[in-house]
C-alpha positions in Angstrom: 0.0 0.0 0.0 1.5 3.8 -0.5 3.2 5.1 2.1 1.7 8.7 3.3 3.6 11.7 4.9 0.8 13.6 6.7 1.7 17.0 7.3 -1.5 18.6 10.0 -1.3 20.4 12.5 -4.7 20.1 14.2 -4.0 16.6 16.6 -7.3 15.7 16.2 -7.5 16.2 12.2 -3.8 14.6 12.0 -5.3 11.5 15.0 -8.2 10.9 12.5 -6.5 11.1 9.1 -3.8 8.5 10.1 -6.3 6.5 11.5 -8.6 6.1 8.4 -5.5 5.4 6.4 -3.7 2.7 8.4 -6.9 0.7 8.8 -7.1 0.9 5.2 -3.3 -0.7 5.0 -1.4 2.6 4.1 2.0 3.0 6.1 1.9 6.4 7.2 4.0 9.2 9.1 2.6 12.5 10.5 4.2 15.6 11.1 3.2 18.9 13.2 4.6 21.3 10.9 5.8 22.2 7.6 9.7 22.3 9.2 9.4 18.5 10.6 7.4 17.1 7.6 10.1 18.5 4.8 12.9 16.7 8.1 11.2 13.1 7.2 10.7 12.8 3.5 14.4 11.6 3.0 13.9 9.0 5.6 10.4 7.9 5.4 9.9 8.3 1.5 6.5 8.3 0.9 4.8 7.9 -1.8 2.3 10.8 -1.6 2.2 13.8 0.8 -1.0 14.8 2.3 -0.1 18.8 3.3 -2.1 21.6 5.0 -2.1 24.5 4.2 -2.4 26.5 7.9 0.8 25.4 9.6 2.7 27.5 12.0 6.1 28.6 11.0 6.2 27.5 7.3 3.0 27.0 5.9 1.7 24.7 3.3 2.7 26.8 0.1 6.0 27.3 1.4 6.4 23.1 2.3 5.0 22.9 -1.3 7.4 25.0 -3.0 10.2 23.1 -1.5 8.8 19.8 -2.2 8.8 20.5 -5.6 11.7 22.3 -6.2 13.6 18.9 -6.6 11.1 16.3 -6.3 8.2 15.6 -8.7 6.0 13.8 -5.3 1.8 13.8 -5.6 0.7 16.2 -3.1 -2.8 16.4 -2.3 -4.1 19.7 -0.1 -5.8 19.5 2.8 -7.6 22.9 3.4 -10.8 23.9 5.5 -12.3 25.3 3.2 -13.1 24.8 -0.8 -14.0 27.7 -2.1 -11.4 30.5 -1.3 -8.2 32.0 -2.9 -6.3 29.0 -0.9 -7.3 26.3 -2.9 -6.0 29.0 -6.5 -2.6 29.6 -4.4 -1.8 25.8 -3.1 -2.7 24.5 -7.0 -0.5 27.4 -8.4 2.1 26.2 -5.6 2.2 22.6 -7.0 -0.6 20.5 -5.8 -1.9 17.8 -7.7 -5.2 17.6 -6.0 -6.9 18.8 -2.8 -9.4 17.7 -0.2 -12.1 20.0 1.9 -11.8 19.0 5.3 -13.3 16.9 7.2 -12.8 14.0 4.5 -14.1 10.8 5.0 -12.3 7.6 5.1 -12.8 6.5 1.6 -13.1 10.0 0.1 -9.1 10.0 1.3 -8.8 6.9 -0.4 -10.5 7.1 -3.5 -8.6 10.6 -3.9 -4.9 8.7 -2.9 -5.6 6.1 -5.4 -6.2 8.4 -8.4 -3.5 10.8 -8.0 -1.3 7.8 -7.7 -3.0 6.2 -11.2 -2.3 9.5 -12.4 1.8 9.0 -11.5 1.6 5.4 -12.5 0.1 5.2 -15.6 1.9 5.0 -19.1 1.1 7.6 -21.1 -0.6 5.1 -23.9 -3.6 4.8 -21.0 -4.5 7.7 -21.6 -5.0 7.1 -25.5 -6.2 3.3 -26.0 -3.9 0.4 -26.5 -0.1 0.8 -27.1 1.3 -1.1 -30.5 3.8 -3.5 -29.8 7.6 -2.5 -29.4 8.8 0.1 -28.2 7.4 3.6 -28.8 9.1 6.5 -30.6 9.9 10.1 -28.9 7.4 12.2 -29.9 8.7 15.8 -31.3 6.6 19.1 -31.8 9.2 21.7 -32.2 11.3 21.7 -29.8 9.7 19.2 -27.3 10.2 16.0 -26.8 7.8 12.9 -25.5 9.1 10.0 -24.3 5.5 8.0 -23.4 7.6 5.1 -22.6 10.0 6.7 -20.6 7.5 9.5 -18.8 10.2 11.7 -20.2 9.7 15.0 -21.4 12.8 16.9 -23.2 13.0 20.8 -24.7 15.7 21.8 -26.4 17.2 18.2 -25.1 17.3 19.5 -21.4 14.9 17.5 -19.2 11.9 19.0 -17.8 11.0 18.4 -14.3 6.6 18.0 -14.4 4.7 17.0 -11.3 2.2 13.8 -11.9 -0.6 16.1 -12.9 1.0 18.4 -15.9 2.5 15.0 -17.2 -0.7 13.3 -17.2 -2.3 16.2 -19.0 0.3 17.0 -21.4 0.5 13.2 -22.5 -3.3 13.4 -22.6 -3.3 16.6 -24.5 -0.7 15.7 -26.7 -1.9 11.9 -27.6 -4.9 13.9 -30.3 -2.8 17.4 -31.2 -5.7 19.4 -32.2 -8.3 18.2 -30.6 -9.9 20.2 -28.0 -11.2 18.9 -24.8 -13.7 20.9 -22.0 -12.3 21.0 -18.3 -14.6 18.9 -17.3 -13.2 16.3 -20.2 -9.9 17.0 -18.5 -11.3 16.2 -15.2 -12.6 12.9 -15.9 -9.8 11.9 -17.8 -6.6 13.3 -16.0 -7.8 13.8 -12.3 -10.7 10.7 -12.6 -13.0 12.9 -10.9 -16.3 11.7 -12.7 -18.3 14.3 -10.9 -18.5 17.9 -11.6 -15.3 18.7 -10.5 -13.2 21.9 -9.9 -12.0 23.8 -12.7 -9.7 25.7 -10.6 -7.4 22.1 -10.6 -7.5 22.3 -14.8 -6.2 26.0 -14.9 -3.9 26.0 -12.1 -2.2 22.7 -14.0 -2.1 24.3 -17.3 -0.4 27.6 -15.8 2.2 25.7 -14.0 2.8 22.9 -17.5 3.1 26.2 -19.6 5.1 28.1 -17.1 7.7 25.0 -18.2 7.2 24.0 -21.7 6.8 27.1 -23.3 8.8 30.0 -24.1 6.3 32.7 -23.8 3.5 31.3 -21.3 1.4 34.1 -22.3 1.3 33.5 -26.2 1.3 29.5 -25.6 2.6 27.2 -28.4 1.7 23.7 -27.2 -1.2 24.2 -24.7 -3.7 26.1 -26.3 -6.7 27.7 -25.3 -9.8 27.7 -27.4 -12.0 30.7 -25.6 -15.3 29.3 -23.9 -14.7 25.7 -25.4 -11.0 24.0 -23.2 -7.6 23.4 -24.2 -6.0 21.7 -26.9 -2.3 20.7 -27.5 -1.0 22.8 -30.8 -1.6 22.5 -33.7 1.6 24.3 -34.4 
């Protein structure tokens, strides 16, 4: 089962969390605040971080800009509340996904498991059955998709994409042209079959042009078609 690094505060929100989880089989380490939960990732080495965002001394957007300035780990947001600028500033931090609290047992769950499909899946899942053999680097331009590989190359220098802005360039860029609604994108790269949270979609596609393209605000690769989605080129 993953291993989860809870980062909470609360003791009775951080209590309940780890106890859902470890009935459920999960391995899992909980810290008090941003400083000691960024002490035991190199130890513990989890496999997803569930992080607040309202912790004393550094706070959750802080702890997420330091996870991912050299690690690409899922982080799912744990936040009181679902509707406010917090939820815009953790996604725009790096956060793959987050939960309103309280959360349910399985709600946890079901949300661990798909960021983690998300991470684990091979590009070609997002785009039917892969041929046999290996498959060619896709280029456009000067980018580079390895779907094999989960490698993604511009200009030959690798670029460092958390799970989510993988998952939707692969997705974008399996049918270049083709434009898809967020709420395509949700059920597709964040498997939330419900009416989800657009916020999740734009944040993602801010942060994936932010690093593939070379003016963010005149995109090349991720395109927006006004009132319709996205769509990857054509270029």
């Amino acid at each position: 089962m993953p291993r989860v690094l809870l980062i909470e505060d609360d003791a009775a929100v951080r209590d309940g969390v780890s106890l859902a989880l470890r009935r459920r089989g999960h391995e899992v380490t909980a810290a008090a605040s941003g400083e000691d939960g960024l002490d035991l990732l190199p130890a513990f080495r989890p496999d997803i971080v569930l992080l607040d965002l309202m912790l004393p001394g550094k706070d959750g957007f802080e702890v997420c800009r330091r996870i991912r300035a050299d690690r690409q780990l899922p982080i799912i947001m744990l936040t009181a509340r679902g509707d406010d600028l917090d939820v815009v500033l953790g996604l725009e931090a790096g956060a793959d996904d987050y939960i309103v609290k309280p959360a349910r047992g399985e709600v946890l769950e079901a949300r661990i498991r798909a960021v983690l499909r998300r991470t684990a899946l091979p590009a070609d899942g997002a785009a039917g059955p892969a041929e046999p053999g290996p498959a060619p680097v896709e280029t456009y331009g000067e980018l580079a998709v390895d779907r094999a590989g989960l490698v993604v190359t511009k200009g030959g220098a690798d670029l460092p994409l958390a799970p989510s802005e993988m998952k939707l360039l692969l997705f974008l860029s399996a049918t270049p042209g083709q434009v898809f609604s967020r709420q395509q994108l949700l059920e597709h790269v964040w498997e939330h079959s419900y009416h989800g949270d657009a916020r999740l979609v734009d944040a993602c596609v801010m942060r994936l042009r932010n690093k593939i393209e070379d003016t963010p605000r005149s995109p090349r690769y991720v395109q927006t078609v006004r009132g319709f989605g996205y769509r990857f080129g054509p270029l």
